[in-house]
TIKOLPA-473062 format. One record per residue (C-alpha): residue in three letters; x, y, z. Coordinates in steps of 0.02 Angstrom, whole numbers, plus 32768, in hexadecimal, padded with zeros to 4 digits. Layout:
% TIKOLPA-473062
+------+------+------+------+
| code |    X |    Y |    Z |
+------+------+------+------+
|  ALA |    X |    Y |    Z |
...
+------+------+------+------+
//
This chain:
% TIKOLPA-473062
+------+------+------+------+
| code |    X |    Y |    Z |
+------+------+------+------+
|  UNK | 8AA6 | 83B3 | 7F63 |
|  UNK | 89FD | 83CA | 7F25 |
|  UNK | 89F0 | 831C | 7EDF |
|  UNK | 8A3D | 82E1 | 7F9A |
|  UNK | 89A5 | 8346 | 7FE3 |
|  UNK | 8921 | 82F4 | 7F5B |
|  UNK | 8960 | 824A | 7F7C |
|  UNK | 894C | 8273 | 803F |
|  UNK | 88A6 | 82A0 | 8044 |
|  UNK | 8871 | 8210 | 7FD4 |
|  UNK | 88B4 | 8197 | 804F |
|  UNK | 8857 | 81EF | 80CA |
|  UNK | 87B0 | 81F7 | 808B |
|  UNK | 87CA | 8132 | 8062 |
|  UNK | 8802 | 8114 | 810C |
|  UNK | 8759 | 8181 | 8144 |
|  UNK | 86DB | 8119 | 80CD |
|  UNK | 8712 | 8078 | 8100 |
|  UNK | 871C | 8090 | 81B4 |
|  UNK | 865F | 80D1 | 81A2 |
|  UNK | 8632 | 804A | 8139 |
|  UNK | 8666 | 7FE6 | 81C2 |
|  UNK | 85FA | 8042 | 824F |
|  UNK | 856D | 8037 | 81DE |
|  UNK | 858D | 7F68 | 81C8 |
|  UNK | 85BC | 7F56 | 8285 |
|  UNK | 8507 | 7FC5 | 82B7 |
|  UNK | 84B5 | 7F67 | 8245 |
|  UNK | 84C0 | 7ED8 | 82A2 |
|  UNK | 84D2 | 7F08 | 8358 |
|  UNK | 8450 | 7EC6 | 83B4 |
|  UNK | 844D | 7F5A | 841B |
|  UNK | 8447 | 7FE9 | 837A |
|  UNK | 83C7 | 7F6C | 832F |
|  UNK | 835C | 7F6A | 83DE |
|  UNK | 836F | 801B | 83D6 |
|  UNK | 8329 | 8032 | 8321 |
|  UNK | 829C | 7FB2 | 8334 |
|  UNK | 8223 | 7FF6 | 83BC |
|  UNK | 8191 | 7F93 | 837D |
|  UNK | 819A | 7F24 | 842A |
|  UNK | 8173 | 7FCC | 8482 |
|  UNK | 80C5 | 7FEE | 8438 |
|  UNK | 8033 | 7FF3 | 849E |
|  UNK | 7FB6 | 7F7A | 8480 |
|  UNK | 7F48 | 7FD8 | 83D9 |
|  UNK | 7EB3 | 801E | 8423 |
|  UNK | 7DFF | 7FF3 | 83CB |
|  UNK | 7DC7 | 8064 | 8335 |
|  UNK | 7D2C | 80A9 | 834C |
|  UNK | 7CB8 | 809F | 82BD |
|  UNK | 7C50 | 8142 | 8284 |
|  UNK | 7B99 | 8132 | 828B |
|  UNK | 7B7E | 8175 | 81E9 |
|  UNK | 7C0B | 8167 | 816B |
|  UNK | 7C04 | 81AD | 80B4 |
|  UNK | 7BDC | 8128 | 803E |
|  UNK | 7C35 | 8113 | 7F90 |
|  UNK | 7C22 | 8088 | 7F0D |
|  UNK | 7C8A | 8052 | 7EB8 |
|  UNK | 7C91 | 8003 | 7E01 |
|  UNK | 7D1A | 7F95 | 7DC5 |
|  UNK | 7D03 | 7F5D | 7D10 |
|  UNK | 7D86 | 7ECA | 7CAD |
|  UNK | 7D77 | 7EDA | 7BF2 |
|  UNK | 7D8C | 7E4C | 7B8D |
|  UNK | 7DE5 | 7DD8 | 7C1B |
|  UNK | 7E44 | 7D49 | 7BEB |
|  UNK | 7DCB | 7CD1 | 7C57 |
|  UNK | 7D5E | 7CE7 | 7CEC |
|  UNK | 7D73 | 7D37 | 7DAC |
|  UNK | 7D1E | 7CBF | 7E11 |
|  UNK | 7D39 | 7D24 | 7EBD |
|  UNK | 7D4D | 7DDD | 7EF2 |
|  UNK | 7D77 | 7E2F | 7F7F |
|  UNK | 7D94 | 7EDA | 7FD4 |
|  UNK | 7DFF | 7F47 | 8038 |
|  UNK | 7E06 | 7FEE | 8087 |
|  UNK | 7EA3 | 802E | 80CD |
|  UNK | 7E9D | 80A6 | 815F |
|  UNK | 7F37 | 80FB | 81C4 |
|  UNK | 7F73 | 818D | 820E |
|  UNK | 8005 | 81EE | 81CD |
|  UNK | 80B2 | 81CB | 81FC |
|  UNK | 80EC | 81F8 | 829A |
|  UNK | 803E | 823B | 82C6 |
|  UNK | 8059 | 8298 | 8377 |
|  UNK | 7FB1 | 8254 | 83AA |
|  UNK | 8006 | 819A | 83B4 |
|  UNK | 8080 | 8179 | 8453 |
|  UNK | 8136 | 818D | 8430 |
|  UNK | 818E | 80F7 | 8438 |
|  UNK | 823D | 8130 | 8445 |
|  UNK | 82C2 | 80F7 | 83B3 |
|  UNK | 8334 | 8163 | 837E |
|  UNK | 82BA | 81D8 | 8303 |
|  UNK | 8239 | 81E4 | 8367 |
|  UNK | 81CA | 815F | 8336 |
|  UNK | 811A | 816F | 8364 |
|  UNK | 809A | 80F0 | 8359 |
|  UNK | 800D | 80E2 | 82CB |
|  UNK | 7F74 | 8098 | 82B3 |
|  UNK | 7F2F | 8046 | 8230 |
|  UNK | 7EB5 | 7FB9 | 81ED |
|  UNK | 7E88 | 7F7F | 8159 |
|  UNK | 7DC8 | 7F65 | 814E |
|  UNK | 7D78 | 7EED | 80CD |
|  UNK | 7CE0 | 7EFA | 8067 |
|  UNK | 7C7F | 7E8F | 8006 |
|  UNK | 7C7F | 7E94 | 7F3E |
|  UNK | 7C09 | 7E45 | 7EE2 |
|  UNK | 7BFC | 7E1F | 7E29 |
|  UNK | 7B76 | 7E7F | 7DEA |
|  UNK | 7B96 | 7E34 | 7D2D |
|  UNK | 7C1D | 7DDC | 7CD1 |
|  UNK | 7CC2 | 7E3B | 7CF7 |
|  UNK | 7C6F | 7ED1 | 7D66 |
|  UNK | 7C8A | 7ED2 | 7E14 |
|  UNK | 7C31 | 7F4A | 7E96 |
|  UNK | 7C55 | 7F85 | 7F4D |
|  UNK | 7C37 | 7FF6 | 7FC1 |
|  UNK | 7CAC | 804E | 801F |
|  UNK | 7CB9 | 80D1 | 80AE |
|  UNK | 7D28 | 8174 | 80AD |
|  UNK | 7D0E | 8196 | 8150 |
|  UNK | 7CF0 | 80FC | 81AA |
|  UNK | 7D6A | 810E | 823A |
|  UNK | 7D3C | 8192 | 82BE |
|  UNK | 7DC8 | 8216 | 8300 |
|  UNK | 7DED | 81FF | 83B2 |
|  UNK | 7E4E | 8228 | 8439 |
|  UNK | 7E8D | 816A | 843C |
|  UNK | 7F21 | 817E | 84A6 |
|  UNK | 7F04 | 8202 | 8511 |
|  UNK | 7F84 | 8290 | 84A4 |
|  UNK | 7F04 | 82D9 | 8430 |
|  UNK | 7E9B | 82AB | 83A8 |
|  UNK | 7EC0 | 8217 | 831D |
|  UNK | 7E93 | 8235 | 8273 |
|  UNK | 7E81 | 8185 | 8237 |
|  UNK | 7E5A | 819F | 8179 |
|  UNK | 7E3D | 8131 | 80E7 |
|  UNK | 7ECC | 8134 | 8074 |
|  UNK | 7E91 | 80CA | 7FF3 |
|  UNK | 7E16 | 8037 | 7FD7 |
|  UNK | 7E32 | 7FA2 | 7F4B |
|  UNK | 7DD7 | 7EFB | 7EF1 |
|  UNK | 7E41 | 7E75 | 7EF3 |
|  UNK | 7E18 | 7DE4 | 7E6E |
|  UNK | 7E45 | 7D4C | 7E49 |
|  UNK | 7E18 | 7CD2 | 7DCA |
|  UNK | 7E04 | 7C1A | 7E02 |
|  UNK | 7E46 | 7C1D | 7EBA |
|  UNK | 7EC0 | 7BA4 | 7E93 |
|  UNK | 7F53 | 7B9F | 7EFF |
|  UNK | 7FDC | 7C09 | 7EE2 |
|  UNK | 7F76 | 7C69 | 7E47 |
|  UNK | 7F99 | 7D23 | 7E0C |
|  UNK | 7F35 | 7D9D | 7E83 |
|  UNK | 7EED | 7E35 | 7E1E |
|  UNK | 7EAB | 7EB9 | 7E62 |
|  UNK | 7E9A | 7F9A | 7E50 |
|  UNK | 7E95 | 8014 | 7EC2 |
|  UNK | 7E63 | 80C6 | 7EDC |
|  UNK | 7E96 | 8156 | 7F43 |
|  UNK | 7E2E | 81A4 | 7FBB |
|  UNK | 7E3F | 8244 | 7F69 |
|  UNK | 7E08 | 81D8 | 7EC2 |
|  UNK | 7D70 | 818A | 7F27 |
|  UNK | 7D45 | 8230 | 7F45 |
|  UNK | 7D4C | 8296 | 7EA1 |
|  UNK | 7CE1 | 81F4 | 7E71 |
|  UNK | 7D6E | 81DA | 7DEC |
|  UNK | 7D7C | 815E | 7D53 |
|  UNK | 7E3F | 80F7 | 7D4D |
|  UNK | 7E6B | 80A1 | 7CD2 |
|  UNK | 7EE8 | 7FFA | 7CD1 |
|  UNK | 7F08 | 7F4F | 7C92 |
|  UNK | 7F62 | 7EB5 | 7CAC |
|  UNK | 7FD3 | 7E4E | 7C30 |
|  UNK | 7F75 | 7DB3 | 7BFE |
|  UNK | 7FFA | 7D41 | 7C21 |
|  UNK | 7FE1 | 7D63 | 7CCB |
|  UNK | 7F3F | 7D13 | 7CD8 |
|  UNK | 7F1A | 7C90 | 7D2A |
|  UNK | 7FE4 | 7C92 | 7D60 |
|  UNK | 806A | 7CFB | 7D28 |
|  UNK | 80E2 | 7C6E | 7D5E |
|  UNK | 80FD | 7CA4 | 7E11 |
|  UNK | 808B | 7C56 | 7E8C |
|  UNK | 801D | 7CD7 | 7EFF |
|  UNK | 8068 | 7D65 | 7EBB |
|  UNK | 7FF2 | 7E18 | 7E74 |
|  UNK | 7FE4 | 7E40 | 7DDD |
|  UNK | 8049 | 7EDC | 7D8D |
|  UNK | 7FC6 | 7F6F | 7D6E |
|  UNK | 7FE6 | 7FD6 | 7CDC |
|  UNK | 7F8C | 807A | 7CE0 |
|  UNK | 7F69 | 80CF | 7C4C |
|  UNK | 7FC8 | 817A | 7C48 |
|  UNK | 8071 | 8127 | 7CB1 |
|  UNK | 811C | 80E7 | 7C65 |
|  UNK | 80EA | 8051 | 7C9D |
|  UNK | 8058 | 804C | 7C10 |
|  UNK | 80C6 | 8083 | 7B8E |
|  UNK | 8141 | 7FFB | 7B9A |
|  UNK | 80D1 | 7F55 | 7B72 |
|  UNK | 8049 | 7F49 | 7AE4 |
|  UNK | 7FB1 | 7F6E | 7ADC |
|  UNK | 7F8C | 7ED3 | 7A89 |
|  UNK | 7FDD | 7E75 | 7B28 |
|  UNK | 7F67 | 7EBE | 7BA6 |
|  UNK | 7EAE | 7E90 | 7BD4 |
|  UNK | 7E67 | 7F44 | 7C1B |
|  UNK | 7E07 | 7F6A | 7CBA |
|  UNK | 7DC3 | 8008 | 7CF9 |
|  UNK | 7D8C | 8047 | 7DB2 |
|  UNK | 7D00 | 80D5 | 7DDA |
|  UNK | 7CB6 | 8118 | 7E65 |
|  UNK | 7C20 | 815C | 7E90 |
|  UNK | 7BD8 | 81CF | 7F2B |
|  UNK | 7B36 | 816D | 7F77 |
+------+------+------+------+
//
């Protein structure tokens, strides 16, 4: 009887995983569930960020130690965003709640200062909080800023490039990283970033030393 009763609720719980399985298949390609899910059409046009008068300045200080060959342009990024689901962004309906964001990435010049070191400048605080859709204040903060390199601007070469937290910016910290040599000029995929391998990860432990070409990142307060 018992093995009657085992073999019974087996069945069942097949019969229960499949028939979800196909729910999740058959909402996965509902035009209505996927209509539902995707609210992106329902965003607001993204207001203008105002810019603070007087941002706090860092520089920063990207260094390449012995490189395989040259970086003949640089360029530079600073991410901003507010946090997810932000109640200062309109809700755009979905079924979690989705709110909208904003965000923008912000470039800066880099120049090369010397053979393989890079400098920037970038802003912490560059974005102002506002009341930008009429529910409260955004907090539109930088999240991180990053050099991108590359070596010859040939088409479809190996992008390199580091990054640092805002947190790092601002404890005007020193990271360490590298690249595998056989990535530069073009690790064999065309357009594709480099893999970072920063010293104190896995990551780092699993290639040699010998294999990598370093590069370190610093900031400083101005």
């Amino acid at each position: 009887m018992r093995k009657l009763f085992a073999a019974i609720t087996c069945a069942a719980v097949v019969v229960m995983v499949l028939f979800s399985s196909g729910c999740v298949l058959r909402a996965m390609t509902d035009p209505t569930y996927l209509a539902r899910m995707d609210v992106r059409h329902r965003a607001p046009p993204a207001p203008p960020l105002k810019r603070n008068p007087h941002p706090t300045a860092y520089e920063l200080i990207l260094t390449l130690h012995d490189p395989p060959g040259p970086f003949v342009r640089a360029e530079g990024f600073m991410q901003y965003e507010t946090k997810l689901a932000d109640p200062c962004g309109p809700d755009l309906g979905g079924m979690s709640g989705t709110r909208m964001g904003l965000h923008e990435s912000i470039p800066f010049d880099v120049e090369q200062v010397s053979p393989g070191v890079f400098r920037g400048v970038v802003y912490t605080d560059l974005i102002e909080s506002h009341d930008y859709f009429g529910l409260g204040i955004c907090h539109v903060p930088m999240i991180a800023a990053r050099i991108v390199l590359w070596p010859t601007e040939n088409s479809g070469e190996t992008r390199f490039f580091e990054s640092m937290s805002t947190r790092e910016i601002q404890s005007e910290s020193v990271i360490q990283s590298g690249f595998l040599h056989s990535d530069y000029p073009n690790g064999g995929f065309e357009d594709t970033a480099a893999m970072r391998y920063r010293v104190g990860t896995p990551l780092r432990s699993r290639v040699k030393e010998s294999d990598l070409f370093n590069v370190d990142i610093r900031s400083r307060k101005l």
